[in-house]
ZAMAR-899896 format. One record per atom (N, C-alpha, C, O): residue number from 1; atom name; x, y, z. Coordinates in nm, 2 decimals. Atoms other than C-alpha are relative to their C-alpha. Last residue first. Layout:
residues N
{NUM,'CA',{X,Y,Z}}
...
***
This chain:
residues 52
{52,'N',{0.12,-0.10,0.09}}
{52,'CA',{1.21,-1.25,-1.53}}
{52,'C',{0.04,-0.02,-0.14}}
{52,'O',{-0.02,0.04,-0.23}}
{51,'N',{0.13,0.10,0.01}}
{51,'CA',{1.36,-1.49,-1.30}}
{51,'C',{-0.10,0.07,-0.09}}
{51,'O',{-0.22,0.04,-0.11}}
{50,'N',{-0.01,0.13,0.10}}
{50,'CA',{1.58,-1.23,-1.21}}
{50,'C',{-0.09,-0.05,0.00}}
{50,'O',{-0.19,-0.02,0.07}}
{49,'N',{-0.01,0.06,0.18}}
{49,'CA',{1.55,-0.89,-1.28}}
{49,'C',{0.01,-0.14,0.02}}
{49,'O',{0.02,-0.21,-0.08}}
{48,'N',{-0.01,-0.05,0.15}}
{48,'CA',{1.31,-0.86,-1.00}}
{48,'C',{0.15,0.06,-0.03}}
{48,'O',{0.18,0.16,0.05}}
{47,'N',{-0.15,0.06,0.03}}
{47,'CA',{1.35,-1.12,-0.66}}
{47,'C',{0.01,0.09,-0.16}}
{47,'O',{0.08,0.04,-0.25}}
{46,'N',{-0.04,-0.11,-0.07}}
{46,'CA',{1.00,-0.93,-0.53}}
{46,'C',{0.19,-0.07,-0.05}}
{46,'O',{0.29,-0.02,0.00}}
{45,'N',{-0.01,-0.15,0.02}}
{45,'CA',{0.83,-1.06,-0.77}}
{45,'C',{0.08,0.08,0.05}}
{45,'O',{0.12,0.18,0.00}}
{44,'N',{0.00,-0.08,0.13}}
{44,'CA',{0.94,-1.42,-0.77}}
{44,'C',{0.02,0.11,-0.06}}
{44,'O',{0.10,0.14,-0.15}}
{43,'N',{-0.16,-0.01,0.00}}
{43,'CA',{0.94,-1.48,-0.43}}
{43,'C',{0.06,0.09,-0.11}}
{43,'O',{0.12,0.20,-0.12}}
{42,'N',{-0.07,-0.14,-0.05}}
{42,'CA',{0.61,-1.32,-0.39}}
{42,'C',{0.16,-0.04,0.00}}
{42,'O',{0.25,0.04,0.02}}
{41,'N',{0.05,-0.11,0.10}}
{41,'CA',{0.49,-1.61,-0.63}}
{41,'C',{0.04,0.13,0.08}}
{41,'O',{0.07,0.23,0.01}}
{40,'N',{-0.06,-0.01,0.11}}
{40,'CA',{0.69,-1.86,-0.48}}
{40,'C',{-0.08,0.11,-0.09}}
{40,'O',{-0.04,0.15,-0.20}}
{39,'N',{-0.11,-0.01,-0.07}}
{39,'CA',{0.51,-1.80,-0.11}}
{39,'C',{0.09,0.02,-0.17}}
{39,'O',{0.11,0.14,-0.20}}
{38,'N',{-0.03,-0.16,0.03}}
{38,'CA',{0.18,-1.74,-0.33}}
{38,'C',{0.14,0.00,0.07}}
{38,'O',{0.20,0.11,0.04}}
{37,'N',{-0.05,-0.12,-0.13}}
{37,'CA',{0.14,-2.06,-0.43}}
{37,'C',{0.08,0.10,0.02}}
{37,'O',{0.19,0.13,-0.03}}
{36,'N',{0.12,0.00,-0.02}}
{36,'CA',{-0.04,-2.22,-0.78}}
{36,'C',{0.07,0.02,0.18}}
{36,'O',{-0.02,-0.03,0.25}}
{35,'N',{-0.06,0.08,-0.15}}
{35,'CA',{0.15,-1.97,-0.92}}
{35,'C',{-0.13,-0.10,0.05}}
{35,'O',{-0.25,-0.07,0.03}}
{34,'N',{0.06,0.06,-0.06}}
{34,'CA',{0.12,-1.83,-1.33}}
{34,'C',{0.04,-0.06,0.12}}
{34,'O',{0.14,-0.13,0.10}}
{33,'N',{-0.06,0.16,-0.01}}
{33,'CA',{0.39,-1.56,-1.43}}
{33,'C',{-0.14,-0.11,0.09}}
{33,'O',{-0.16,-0.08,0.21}}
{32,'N',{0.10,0.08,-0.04}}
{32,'CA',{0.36,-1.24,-1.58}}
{32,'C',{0.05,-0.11,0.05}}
{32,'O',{0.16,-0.17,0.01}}
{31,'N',{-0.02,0.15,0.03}}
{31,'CA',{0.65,-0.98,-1.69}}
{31,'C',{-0.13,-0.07,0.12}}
{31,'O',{-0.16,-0.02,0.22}}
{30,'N',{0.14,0.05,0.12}}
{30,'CA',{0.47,-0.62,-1.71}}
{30,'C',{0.08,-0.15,-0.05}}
{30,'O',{0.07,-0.20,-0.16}}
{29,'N',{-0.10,-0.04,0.12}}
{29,'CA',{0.82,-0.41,-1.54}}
{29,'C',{-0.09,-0.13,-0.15}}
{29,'O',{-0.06,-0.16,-0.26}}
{28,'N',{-0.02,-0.13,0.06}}
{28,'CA',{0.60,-0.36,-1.25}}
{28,'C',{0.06,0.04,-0.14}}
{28,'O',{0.05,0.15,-0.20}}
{27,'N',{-0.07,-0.08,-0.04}}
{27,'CA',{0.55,-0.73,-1.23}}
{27,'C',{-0.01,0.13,-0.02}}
{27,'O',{-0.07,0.15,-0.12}}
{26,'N',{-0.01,-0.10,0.13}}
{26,'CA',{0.19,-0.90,-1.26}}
{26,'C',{0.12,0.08,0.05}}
{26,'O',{0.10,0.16,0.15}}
{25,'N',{-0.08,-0.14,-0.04}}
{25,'CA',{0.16,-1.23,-1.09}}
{25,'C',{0.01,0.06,-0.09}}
{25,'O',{0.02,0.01,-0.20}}
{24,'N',{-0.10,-0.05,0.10}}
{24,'CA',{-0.11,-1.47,-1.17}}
{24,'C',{0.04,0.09,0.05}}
{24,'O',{-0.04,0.18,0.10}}
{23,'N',{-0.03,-0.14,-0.01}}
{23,'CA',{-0.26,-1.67,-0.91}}
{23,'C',{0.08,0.03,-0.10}}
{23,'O',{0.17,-0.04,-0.14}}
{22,'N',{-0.14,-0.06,0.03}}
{22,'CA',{-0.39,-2.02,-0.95}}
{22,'C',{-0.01,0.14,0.03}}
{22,'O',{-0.12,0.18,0.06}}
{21,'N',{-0.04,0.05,-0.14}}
{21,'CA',{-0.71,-2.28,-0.76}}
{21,'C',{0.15,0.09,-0.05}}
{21,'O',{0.25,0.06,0.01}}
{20,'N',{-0.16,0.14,-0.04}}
{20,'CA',{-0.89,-2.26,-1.10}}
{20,'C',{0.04,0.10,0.16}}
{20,'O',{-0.02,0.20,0.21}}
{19,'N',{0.03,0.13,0.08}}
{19,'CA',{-1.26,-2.09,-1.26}}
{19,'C',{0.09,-0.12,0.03}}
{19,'O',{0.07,-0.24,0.01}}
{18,'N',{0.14,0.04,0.00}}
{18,'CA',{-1.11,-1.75,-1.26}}
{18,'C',{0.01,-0.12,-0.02}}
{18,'O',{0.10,-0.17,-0.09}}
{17,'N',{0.06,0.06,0.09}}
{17,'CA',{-0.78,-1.69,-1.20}}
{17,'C',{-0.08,-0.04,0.00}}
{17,'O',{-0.08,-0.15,0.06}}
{16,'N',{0.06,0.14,0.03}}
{16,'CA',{-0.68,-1.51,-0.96}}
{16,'C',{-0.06,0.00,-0.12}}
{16,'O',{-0.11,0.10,-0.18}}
{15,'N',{0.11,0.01,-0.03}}
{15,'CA',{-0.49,-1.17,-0.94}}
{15,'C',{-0.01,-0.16,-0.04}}
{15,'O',{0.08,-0.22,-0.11}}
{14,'N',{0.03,0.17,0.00}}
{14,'CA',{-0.18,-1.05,-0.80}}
{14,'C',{-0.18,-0.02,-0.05}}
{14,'O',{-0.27,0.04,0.01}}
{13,'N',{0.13,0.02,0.00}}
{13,'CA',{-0.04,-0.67,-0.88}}
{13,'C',{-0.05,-0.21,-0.03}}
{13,'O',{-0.04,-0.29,-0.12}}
{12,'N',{-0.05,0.16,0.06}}
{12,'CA',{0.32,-0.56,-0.84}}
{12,'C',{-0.16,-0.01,0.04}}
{12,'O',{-0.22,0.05,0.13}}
{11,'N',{0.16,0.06,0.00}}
{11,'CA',{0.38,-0.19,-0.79}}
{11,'C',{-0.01,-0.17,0.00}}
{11,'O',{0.09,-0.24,-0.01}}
{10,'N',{0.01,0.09,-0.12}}
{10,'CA',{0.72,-0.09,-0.69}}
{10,'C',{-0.16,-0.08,0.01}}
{10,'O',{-0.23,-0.14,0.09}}
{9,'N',{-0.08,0.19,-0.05}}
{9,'CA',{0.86,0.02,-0.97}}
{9,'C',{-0.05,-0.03,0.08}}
{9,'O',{0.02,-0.13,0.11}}
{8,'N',{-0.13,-0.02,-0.02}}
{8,'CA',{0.57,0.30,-1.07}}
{8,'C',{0.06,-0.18,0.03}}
{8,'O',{0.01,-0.30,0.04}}
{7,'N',{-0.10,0.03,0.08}}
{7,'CA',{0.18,0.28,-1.12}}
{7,'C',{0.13,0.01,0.07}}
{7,'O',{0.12,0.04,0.19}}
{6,'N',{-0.09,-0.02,-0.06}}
{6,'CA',{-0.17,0.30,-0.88}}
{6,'C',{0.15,-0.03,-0.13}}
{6,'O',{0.12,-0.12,-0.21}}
{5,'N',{-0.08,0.09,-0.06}}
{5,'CA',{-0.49,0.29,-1.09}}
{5,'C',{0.17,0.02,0.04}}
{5,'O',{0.24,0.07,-0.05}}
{4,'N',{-0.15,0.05,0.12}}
{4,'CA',{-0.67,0.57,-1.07}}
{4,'C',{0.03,-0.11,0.04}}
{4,'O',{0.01,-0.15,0.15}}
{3,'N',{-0.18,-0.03,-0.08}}
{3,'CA',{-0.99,0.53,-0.87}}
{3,'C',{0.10,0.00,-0.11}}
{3,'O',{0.11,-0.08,-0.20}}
{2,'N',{-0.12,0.09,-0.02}}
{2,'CA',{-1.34,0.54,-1.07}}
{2,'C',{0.14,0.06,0.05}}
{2,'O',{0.19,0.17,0.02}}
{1,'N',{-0.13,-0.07,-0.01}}
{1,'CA',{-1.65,0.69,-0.96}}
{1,'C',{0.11,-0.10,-0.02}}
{1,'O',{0.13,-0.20,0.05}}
***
């Protein structure tokens, strides 16, 4: 069984990177950005339009 996947502005989705010690962020508005910590990587997302 598969779940929908969740959508709208407020989504934001983090996943690792295989193979390395990074996280990649995924904004609602589909800008990416490699972290290798998550304090600047929620900064990031949650600071949207800037830095984008």
């Amino acid at each position: 069984m598969t779940r929908p996947m969740l959508t709208g502005d407020r989504v934001y989705r983090i996943h690792w990177v295989l193979g390395t010690d990074r996280l990649r962020a995924v904004c609602h508005c589909g800008a990416e950005r490699e972290f290798d910590d998550p304090v600047p990587l929620w900064e990031w997302l949650l600071a949207h339009p800037e830095g984008h």
